[in-house]
C-alpha positions in Angstrom: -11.4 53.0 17.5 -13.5 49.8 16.2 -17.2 49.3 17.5 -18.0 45.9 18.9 -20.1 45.5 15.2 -17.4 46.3 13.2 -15.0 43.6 15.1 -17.4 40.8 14.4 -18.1 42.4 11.1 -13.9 41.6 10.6 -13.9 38.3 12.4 -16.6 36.8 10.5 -15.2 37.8 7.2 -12.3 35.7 8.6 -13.8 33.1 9.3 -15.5 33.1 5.7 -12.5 33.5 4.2 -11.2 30.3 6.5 -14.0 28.1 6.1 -13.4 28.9 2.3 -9.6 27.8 2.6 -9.9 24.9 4.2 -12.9 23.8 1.3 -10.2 24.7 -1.7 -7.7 22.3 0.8 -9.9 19.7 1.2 -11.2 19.3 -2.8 -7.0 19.6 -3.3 -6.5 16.6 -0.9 -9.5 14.7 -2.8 -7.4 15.4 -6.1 -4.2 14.5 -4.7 -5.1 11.6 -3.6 -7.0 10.1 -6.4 -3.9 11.0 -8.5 -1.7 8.9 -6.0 -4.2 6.3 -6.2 -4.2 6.5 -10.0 0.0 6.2 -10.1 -0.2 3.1 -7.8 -2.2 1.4 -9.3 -0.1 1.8 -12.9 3.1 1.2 -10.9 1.3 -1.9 -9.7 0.4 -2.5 -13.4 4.1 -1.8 -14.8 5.7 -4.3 -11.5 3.3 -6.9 -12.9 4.9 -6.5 -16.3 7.9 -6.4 -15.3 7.7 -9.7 -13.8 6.0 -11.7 -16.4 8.5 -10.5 -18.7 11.5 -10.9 -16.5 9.9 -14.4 -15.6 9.4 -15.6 -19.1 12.6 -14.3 -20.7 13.8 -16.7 -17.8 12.5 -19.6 -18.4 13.6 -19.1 -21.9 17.1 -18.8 -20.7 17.1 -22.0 -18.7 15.4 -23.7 -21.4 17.8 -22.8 -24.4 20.9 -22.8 -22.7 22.8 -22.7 -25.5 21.2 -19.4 -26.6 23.4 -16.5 -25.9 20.4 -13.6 -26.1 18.4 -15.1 -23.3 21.5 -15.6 -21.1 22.6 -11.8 -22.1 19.1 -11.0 -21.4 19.2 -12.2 -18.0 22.5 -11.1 -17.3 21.1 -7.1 -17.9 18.4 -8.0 -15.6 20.5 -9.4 -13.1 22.8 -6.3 -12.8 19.4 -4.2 -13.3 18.2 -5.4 -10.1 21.0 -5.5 -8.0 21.5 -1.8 -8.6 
């Protein structure tokens, strides 16, 4: 049978040991979330991108009409986003 000393001897190892996981979780969530941070931000970057380019190889469609890469161009872009 377990003294009263050896029970708190137990529980407080327990509570070590919990106080410890719950430090490891917490500097985990710190680096998780600074990595989620870090990937929004450059999928913010690459939409920005994305945009000017889609933007300008637009404007160079509807001003060289006659040009067929630019209409090609935004024809693949077209199809791109309405998939």
């Amino acid at each position: 049978m377990s003294t009263l000393k050896e029970i708190c001897k137990e529980q407080t190892e327990l509570l070590n040991e919990c106080r410890q996981n719950i430090k490891g979780l917490t500097e985990e969530n710190k680096v998780l979330r600074l990595q989620s941070d870090t990937y929004f931000n450059e999928w913010q970057e690459a939409k920005k991108n994305y945009i000017t380019l889609t933007d300008h190889i637009r404007l160079k469609a509807s001003a060289n009409p006659g040009e067929h890469r630019y209409i090609a161009l935004v024809n693949f872009i077209d199809r791109l986003e309405r998939d």
